[in-house]
N, C-alpha and C positions, 0 to 999 in steps of 0.2 A: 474608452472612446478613442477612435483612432485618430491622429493628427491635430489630436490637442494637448497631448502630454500628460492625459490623463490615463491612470490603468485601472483598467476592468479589473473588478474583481471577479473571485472566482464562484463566486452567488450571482452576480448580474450575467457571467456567462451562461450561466446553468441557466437563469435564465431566461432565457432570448433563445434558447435551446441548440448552445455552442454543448453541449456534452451531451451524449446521450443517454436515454434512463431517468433525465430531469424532468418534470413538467412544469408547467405552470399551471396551478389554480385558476381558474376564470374570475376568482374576484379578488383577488390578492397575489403579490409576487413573494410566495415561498416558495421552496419547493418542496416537493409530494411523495416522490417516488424518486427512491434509487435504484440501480439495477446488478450492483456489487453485493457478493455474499458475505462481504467481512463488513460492512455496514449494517450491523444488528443491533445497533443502539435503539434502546427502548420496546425492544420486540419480545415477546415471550419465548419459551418453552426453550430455551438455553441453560436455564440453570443456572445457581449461584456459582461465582470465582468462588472457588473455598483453596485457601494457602496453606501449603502444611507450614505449621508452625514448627516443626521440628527439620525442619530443611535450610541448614545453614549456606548451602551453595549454588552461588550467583548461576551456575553453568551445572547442568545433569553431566554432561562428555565433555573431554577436552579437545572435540570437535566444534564444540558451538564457541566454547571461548575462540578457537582459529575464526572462524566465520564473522563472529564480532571484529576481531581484528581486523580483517583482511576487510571488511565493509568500508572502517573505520578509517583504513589508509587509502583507498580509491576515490572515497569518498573529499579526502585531504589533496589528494590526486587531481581533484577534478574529473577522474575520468566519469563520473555522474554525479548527480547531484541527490539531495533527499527526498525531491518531488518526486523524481523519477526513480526514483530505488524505493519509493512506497508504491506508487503507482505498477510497479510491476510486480507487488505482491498482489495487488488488488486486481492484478489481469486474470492471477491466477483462476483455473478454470474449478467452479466451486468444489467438484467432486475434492480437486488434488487438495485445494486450499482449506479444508474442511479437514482431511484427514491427517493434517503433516501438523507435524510442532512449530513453534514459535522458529528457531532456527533453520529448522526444515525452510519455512517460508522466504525467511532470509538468504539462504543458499539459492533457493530455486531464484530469487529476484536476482542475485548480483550474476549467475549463471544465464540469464535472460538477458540482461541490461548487456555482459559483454559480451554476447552473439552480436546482437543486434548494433553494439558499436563495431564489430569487428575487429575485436579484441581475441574473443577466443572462437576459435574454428571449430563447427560442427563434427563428430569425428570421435 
């Protein structure tokens, strides 16, 4: 609520239809509909996680471990934060966010997050 030192959460935003892709139900305040493709909790036809159990390592490449890191210290950085370093996974456009790996995703986020600071130059 504004100007009473109370904060909105981020369900009463969704809401009042502060994000878009939320609805509201007509007889109840949940919401209904998302419009994010990494939002597939409780949906069908995805498939079980199945782990190999014979895969001792945290990391496939010792690219992803860098990617981990380098999240890890921007993140320590301040130069964004965790909301917004999820949030631009979740921008991701489904096709690309569908086809890339776990770190794939993470790369393209922190790659997004520092255009858009103006941190790193298009180029």
């Amino acid at each position: 609520m504004v100007g009473t030192g109370h904060r909105t959460s981020g369900t009463d935003r969704a809401l009042n239809g502060a994000w878009p892709g939320c609805r509201r139900r007509r007889s109840a305040d949940t919401v209904t509909t998302v419009s994010r493709i990494n939002d597939v909790g409780g949906q069908v036809g995805f498939g079980a996680v199945a782990p190999d159990p014979g895969e001792p390592a945290t990391f496939h490449a010792d690219w992803e471990a860098r990617v981990f890191a380098l999240e890890a210290v921007l993140l320590r950085r301040g130069v964004f934060d965790l909301d917004e370093f999820r949030d631009a996974i979740e921008r991701m456009p489904p096709q690309e966010y569908l086809g890339a790996s776990y770190y794939e995703r993470w790369l393209t986020a922190i790659e997004t997050l520092l255009r858009e600071k103006g941190v790193l130059s298009d180029g």
